[in-house]
C-alpha positions in Angstrom: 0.0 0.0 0.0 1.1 3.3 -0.5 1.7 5.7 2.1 -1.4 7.7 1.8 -4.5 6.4 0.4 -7.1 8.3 -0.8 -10.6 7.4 0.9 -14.3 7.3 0.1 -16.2 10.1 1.5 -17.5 9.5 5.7 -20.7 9.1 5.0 -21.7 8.1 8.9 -19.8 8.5 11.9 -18.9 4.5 13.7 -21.4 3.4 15.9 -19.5 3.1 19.9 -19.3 -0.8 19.8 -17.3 -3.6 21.5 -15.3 -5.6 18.9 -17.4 -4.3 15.4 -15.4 -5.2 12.6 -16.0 -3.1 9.1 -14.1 -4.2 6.4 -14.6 -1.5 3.2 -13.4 -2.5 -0.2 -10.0 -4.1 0.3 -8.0 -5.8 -2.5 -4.6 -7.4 -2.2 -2.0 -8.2 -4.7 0.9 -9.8 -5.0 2.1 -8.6 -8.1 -0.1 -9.9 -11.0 -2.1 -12.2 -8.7 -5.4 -10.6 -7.0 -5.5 -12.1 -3.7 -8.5 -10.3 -2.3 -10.3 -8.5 -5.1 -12.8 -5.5 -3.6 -14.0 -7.7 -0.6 -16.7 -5.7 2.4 -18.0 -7.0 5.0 -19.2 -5.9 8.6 -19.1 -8.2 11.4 -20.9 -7.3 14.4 -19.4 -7.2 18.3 -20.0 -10.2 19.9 -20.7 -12.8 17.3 -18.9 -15.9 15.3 -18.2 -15.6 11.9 -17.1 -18.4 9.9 -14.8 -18.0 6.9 -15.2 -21.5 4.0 -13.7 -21.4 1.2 -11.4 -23.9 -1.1 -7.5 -23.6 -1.2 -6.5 -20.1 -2.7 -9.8 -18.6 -2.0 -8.2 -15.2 -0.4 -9.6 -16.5 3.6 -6.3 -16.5 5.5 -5.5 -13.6 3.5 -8.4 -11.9 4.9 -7.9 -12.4 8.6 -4.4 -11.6 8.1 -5.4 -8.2 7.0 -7.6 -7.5 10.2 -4.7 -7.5 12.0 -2.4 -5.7 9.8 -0.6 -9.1 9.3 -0.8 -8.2 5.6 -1.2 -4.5 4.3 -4.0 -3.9 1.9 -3.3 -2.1 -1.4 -6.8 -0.5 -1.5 -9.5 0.3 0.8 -9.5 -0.2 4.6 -10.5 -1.9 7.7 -11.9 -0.7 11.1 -12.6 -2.1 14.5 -15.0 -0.1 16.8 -14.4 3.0 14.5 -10.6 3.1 14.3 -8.3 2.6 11.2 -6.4 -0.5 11.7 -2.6 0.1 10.6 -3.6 3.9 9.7 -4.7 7.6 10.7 -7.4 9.6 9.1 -5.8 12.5 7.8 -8.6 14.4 5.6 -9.3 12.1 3.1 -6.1 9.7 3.6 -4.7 7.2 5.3 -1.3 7.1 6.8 0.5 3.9 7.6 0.8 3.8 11.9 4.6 3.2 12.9 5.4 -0.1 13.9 5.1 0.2 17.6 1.4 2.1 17.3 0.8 -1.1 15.1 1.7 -3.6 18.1 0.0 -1.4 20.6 -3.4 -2.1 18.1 -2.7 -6.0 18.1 -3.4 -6.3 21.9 -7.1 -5.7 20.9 -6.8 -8.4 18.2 -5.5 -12.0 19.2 -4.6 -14.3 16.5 -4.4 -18.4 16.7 -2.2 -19.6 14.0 -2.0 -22.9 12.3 1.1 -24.1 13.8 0.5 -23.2 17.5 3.7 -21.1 17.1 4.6 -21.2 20.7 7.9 -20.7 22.4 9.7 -23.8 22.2 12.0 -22.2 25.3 9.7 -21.2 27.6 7.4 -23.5 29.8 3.2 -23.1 29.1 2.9 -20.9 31.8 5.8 -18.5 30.5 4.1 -18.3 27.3 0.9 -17.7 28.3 2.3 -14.5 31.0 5.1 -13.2 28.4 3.0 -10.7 26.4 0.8 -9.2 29.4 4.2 -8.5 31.2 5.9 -7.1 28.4 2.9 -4.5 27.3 2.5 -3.5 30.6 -0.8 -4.7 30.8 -0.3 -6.5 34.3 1.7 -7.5 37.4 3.7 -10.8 37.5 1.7 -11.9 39.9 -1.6 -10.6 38.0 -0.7 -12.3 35.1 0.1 -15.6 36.7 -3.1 -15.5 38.3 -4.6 -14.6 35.1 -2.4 -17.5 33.6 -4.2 -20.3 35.2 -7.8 -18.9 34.9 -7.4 -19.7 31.4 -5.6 -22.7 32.0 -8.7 -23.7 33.8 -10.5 -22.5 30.9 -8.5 -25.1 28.5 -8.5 -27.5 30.3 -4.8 -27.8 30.6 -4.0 -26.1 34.6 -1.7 -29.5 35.1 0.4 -28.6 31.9 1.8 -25.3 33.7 4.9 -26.3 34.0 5.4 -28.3 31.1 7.5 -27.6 27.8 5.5 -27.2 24.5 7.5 -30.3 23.1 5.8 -32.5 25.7 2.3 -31.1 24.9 0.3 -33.2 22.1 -0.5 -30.5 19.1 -4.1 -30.3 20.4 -3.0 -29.4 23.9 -0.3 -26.8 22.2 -3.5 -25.1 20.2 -5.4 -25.3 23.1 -2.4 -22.9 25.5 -2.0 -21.0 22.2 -5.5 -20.1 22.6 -5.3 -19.1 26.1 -1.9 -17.1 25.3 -4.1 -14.9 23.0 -6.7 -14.6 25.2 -4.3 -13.4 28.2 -4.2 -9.9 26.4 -8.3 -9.8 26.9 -8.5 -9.2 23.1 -12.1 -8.2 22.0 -11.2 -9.9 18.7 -10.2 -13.1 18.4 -8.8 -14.6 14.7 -8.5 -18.4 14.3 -6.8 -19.1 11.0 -7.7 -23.2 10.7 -7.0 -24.1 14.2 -7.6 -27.6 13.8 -5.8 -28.3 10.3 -2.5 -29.3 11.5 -3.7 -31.8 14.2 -4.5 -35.3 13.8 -8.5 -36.2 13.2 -8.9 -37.1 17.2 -7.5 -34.4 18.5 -9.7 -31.5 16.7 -12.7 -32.1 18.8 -11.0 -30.9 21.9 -9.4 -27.9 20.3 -12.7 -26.5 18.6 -14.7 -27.1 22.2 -12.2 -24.7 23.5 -13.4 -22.3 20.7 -17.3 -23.1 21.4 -16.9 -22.0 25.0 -15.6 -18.7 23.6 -18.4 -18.7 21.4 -20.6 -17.5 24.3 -17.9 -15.3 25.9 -18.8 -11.5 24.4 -15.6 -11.8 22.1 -16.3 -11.6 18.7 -14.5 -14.4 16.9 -13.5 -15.1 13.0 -12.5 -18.8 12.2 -11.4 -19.8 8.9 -12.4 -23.2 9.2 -13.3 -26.5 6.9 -15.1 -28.0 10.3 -18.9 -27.6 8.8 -20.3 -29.2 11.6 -18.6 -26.2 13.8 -20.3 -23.5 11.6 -23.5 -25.5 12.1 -23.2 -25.6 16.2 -21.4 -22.4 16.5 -21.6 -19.5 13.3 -24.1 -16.7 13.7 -22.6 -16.3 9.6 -20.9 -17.9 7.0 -19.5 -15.9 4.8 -17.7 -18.3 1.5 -15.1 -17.1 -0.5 -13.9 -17.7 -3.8 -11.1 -16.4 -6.1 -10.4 -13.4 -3.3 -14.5 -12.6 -3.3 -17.0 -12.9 -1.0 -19.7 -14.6 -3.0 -22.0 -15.5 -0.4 -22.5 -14.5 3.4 -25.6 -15.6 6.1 -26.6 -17.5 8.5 -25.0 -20.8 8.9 -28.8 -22.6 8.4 -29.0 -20.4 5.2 -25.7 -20.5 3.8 -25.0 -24.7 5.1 -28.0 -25.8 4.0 -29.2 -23.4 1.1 -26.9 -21.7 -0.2 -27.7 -19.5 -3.1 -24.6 -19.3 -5.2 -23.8 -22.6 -7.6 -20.3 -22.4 -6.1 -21.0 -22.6 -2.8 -23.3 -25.6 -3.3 -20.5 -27.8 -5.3 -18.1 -26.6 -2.3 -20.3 -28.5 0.5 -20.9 -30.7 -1.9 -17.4 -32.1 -1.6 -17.2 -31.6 2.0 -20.0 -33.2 3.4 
């Protein structure tokens, strides 16, 4: 993206919400490939939205965006009314400096694929690191905090273990609580399950349903249907960097509307 981007006019000041994403018009290239092509959506405070798509589609893409994981060439992204990466300056955008950038990530906690914990540091180490560092709380605070949401995965006995001696479902699961230690009011699962052997998925996407009901709002790009069934308040499916069909889960899961979408859970189901 450039360093100033000229925006459509303000047509409506943002509502006060607690964890509203808007998403307005973003595309993302990588030189001649179009990896989200003019996508918008809004996702509400509170709720779980579900991201399907096939292989390519644009999804991770997308969540990586509402992070400012990725920069978008065009368009822009807010939660609860402010610019993520960027300042309003008249009608541009300015790129935030790096450390304004990690400041905004504290709001936004982000489960990866691979777990990505720290090999060198024992569960509960991970899970206290970031609250430490950003000043957010004591030692003691966030220890305490530590094993509420080890309680809340399931995992309080793990403490003082090593990730190595963790099965990949219990390493998603303290992953999970690590990005919840920052009290995010987003949280972004990009498949959370896909790198985890068939039994173990069940235990990581309960941890995710309790969540569900938790005032967070989640996004989880998924290709667990019967978790958008239970879970999603909306499906939105992707295709080719487009959003070419969003609803509710009943809607979209069990009548969709666009060919595409139909051949999709075709093959899934």
């Amino acid at each position: 993206m450039s360093e100033a981007l000229e925006l459509y006019p303000r047509t409506a000041s943002a509502q006060a919400s607690v964890g509203k994403i808007e998403i307005a018009n973003i595309s993302k290239r990588y030189g001649a490939f179009t990896a989200l092509d003019d996508v918008s959506l809004t996702i509400e405070p509170g709720t779980v939205t579900v991201i399907l798509g096939p292989s390519g589609s644009g999804k991770s893409t997308l969540l990586r965006t509402i992070n400012h994981l990725e920069r978008v060439d065009e368009g822009f992204i807010q939660i609860d009314g402010d610019y993520v990466g960027y300042r309003r300056k008249g009608n541009k955008l300015y790129e935030l400096k790096e450390r304004a950038i990690l400041k905004q990530r504290i709001q936004v906690g982000y489960v990866f694929q691979n777990f990505n914990l720290f090999p060198h540091m024992t569960v509960l180490d991970n899970i206290i690191e970031a609250p430490i560092v950003h000043g957010l709380l004591t030692r003691r605070e966030a220890i305490n905090r530590a094993f509420e949401l080890l309680d809340t995965v399931g995992l309080r006995e793990k403490a003082h273990a090593w990730p190595r001696q963790l099965s990949g479902g219990q390493q998603q699961r303290i992953a999970i609580a690590r990005a919840l230690a920052l009290n995010p009011k987003v949280m972004l699962f990009d498949e959370p399950t896909s790198a985890l052997d068939p039994e173990l998925v069940g235990e990581v996407l309960e941890v995710i349903k309790k969540l569900a009901s938790s005032g967070v709002t989640l996004v989880v790009v998924t290709h667990e249907i019967g978790f958008a069934r239970q879970v999603a308040d909306r499906v939105v499916f992707m295709v080719d960097g487009k959003i070419v069909e969003s609803g509710s889960a009943d809607r979209v899961l069990n009548r969709p509307g666009h060919q595409r979408t139909q051949r999709f859970l075709e093959r899934v189901l």
